[in-house]
MARBA-3410 file (N, C-alpha, C, O; in Angstrom, 1 decimal):
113
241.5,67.3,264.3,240.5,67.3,263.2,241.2,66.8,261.9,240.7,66.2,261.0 ~ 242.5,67.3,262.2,243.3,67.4,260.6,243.1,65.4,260.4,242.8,65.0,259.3 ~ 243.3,64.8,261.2,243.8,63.1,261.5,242.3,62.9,261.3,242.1,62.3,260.2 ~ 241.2,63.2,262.1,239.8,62.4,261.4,239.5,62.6,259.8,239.0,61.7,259.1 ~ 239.8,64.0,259.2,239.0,63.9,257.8,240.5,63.1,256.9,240.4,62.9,255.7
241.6,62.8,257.7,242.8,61.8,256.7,241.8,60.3,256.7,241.4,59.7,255.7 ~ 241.7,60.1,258.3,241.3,58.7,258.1,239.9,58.9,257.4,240.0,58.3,256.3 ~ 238.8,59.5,257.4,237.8,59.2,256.8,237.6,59.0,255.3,236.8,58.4,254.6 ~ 239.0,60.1,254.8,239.2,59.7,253.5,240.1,58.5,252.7,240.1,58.1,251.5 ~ 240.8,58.3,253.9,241.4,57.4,253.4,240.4,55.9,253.4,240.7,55.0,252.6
239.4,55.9,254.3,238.1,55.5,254.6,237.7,54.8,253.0,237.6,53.7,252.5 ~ 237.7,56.2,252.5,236.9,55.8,250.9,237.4,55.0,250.1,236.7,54.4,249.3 ~ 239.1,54.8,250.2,239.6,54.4,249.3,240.5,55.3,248.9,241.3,54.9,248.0 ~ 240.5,56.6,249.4,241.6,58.1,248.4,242.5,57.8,248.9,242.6,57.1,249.9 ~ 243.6,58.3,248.2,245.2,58.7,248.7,245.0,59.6,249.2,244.5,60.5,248.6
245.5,59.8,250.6,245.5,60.9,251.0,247.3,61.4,251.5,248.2,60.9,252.0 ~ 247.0,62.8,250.8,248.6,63.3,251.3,248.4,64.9,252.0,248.0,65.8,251.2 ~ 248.6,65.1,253.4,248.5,66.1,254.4,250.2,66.6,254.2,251.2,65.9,254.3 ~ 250.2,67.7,254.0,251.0,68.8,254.1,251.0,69.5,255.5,250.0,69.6,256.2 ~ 251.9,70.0,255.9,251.7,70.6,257.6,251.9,72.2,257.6,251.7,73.0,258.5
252.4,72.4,256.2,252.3,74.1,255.8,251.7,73.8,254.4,251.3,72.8,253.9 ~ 251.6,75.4,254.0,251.2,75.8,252.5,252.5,75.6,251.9,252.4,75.0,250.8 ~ 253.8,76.0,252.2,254.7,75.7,251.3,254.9,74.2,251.0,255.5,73.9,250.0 ~ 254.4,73.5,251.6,255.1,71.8,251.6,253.4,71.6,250.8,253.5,70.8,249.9 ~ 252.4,72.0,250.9,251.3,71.6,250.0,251.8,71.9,248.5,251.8,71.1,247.6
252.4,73.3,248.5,252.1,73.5,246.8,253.4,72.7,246.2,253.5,72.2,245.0 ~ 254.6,72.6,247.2,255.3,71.7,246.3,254.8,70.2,246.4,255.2,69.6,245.5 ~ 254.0,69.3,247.2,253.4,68.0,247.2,252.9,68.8,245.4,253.6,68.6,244.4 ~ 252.2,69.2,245.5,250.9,69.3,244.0,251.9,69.7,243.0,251.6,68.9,242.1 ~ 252.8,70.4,242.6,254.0,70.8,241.9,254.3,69.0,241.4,254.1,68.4,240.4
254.6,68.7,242.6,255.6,67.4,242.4,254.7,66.3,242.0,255.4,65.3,241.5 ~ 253.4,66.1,242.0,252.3,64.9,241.6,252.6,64.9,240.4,253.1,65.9,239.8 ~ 252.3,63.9,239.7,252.2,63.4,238.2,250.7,64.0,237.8,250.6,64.7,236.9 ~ 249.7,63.7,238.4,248.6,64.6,238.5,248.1,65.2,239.7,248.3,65.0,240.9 ~ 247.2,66.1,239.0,246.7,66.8,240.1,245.7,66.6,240.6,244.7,66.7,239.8
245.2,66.2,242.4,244.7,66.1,243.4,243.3,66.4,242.7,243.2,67.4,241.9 ~ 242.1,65.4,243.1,241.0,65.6,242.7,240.3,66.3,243.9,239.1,66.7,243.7 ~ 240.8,66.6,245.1,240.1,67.6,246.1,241.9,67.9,247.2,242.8,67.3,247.8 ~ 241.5,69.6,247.1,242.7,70.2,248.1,242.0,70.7,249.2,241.4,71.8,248.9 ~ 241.8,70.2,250.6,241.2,71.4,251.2,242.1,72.1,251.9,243.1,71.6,252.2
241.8,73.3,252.2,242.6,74.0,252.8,241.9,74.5,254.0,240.7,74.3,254.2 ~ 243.1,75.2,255.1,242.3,75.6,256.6,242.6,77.6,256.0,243.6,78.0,255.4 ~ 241.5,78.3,256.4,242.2,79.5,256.4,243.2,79.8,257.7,244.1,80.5,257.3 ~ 243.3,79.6,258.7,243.8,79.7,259.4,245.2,78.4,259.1,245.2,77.2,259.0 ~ 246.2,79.1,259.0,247.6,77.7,258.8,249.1,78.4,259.0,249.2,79.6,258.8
249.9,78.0,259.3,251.0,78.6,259.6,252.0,78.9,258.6,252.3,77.9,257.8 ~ 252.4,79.8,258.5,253.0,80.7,257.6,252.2,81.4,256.7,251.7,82.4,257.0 ~ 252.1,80.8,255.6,250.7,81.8,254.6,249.4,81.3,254.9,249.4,80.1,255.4 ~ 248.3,82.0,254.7,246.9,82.1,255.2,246.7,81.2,254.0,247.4,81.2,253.1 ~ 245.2,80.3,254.3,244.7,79.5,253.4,244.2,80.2,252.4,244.4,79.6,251.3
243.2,81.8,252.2,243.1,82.3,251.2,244.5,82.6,249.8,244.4,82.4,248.6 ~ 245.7,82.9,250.5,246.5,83.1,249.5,247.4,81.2,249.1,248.3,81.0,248.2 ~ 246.9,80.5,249.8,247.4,79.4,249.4,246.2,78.7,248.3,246.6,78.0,247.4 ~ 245.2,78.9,248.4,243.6,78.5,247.7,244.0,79.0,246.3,244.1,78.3,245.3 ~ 244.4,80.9,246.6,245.0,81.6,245.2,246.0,80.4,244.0,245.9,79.9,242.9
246.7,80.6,244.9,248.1,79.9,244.4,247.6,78.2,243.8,248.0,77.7,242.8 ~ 246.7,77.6,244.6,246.4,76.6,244.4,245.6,76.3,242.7,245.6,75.5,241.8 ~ 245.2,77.1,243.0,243.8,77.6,241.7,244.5,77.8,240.3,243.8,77.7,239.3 ~ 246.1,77.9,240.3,246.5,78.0,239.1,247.8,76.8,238.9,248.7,76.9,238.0 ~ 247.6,75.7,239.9,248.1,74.4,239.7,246.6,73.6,239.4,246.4,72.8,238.5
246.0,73.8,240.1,244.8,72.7,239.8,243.8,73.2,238.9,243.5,74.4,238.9 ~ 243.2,72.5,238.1,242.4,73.4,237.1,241.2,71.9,237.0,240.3,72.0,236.1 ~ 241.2,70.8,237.6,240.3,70.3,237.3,240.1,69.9,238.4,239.0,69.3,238.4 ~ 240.8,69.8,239.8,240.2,69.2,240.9,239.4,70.3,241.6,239.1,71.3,240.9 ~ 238.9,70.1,243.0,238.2,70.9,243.6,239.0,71.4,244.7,239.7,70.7,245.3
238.8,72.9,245.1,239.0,73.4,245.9,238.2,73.9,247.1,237.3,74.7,247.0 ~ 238.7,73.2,248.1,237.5,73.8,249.3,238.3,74.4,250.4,239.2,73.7,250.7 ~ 238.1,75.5,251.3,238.9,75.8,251.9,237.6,75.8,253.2,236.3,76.0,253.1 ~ 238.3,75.5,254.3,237.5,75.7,256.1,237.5,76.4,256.8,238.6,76.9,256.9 ~ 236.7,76.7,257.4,237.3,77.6,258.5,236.9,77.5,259.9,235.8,76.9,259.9
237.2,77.6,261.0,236.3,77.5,262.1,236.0,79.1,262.5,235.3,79.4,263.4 ~ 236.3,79.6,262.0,235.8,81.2,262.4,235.5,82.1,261.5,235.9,83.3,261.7 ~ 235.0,81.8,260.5,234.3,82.4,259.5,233.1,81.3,258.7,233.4,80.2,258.1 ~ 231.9,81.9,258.8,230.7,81.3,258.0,230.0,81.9,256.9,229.2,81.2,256.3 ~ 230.3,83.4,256.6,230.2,84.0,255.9,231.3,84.3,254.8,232.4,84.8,255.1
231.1,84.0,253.5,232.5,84.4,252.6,231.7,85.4,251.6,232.3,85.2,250.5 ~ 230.7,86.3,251.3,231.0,87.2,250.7,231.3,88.2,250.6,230.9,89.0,249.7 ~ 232.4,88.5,251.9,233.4,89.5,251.5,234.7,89.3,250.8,235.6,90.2,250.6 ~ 234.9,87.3,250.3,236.0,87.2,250.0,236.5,88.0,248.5,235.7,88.7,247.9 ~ 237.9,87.9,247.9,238.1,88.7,246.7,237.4,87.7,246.0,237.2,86.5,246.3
237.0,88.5,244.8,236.5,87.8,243.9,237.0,87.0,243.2,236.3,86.3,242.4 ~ 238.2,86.7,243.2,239.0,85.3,242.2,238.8,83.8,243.3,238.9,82.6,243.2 ~ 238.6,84.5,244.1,238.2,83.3,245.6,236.6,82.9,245.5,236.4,81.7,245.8 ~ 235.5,83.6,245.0,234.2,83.1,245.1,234.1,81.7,244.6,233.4,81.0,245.3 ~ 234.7,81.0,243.1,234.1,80.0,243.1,234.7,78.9,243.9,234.2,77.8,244.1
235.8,79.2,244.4,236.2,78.3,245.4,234.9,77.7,246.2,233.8,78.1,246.2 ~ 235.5,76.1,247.0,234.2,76.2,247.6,234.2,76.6,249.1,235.2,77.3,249.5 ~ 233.5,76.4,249.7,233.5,76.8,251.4,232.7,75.9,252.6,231.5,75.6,252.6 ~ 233.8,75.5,253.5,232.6,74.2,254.1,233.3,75.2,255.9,234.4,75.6,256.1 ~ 232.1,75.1,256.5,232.4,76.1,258.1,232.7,74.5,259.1,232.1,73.4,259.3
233.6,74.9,259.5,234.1,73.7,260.7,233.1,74.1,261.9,232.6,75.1,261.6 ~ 232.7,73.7,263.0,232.6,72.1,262.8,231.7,71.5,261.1,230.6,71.9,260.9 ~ 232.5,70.6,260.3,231.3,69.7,259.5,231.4,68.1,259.3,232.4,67.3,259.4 ~ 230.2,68.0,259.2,229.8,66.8,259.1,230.7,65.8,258.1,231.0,66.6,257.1 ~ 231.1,64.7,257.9,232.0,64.5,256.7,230.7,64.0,255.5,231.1,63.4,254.5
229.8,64.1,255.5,228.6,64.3,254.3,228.9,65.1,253.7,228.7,65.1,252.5 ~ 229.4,66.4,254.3,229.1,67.5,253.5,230.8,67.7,252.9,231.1,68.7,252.3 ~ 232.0,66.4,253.2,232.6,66.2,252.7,232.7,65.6,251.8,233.6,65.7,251.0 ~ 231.6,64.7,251.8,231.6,63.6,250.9,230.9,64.1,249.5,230.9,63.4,248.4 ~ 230.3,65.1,249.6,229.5,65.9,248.8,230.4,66.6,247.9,230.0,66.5,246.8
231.3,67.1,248.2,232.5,67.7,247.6,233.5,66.9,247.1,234.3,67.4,246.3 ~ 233.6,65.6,247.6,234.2,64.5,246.8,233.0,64.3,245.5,233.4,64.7,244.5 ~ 232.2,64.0,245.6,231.4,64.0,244.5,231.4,64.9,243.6,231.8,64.2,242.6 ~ 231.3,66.0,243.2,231.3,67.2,243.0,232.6,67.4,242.3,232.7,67.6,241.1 ~ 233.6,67.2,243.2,234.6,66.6,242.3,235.5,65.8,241.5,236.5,66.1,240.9
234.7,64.6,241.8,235.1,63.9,240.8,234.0,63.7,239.7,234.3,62.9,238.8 ~ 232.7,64.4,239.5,232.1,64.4,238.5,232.9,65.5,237.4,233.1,65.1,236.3 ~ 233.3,66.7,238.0,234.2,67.8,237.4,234.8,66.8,236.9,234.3,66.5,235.8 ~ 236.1,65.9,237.4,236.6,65.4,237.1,236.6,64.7,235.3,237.2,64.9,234.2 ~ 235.5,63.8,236.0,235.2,63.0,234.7,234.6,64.0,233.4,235.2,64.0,232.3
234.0,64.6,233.6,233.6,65.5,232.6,235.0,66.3,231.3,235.2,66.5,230.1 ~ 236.1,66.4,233.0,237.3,66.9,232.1,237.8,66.1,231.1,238.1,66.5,230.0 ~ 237.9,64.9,231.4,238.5,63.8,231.1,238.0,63.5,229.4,238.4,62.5,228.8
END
């Protein structure tokens, strides 16, 4: 799955840069000159869980978008509340409803700008 939504994005034209842990993500984003206009994250990932990597994420990125996946969770309002505005897309998805979240944030984007 991880290799279809690289190529599809890289599809658009994005740079794409896949991390194979949470620790090698937050230093990729640490180490960028800017910060990534979409992070998704899996909750499910080896070593730290994608909620506490989303956390951690949320206070390097402040203008891109965060969306985190899951294949076994479709419900998120039991997540903590510093997690709600994150966004949430349920695996299997469509890449529309990725592409929607590219939108989304790069309008954020420009707005920052």
């Amino acid at each position: 799955m991880c290799n279809l939504i690289i190529n599809a994005l890289a599809d658009e034209k994005l740079e794409v840069v896949a991390a194979a842990n949470a620790a090698v993500a937050l230093k990729l984003v640490a180490e960028r000159p800017t910060e990534p206009l979409l992070a998704l994250v899996d909750v499910m990932m080896p070593g730290m869980d994608g909620l506490t990597l989303a956390r951690k994420l949320c206070a390097q990125i402040k203008r891109g978008k965060i969306v985190i996946m899951s294949g076994h969770l479709s419900d998120v309002s039991w997540w903590p509340a510093d997690l709600r505005e994150v966004a949430f897309i349920a695996k299997p998805f469509h890449m529309t409803a990725l592409a929607e979240f590219l939108r989304e944030a790069r309008l954020r984007a420009e707005e920052a700008s």
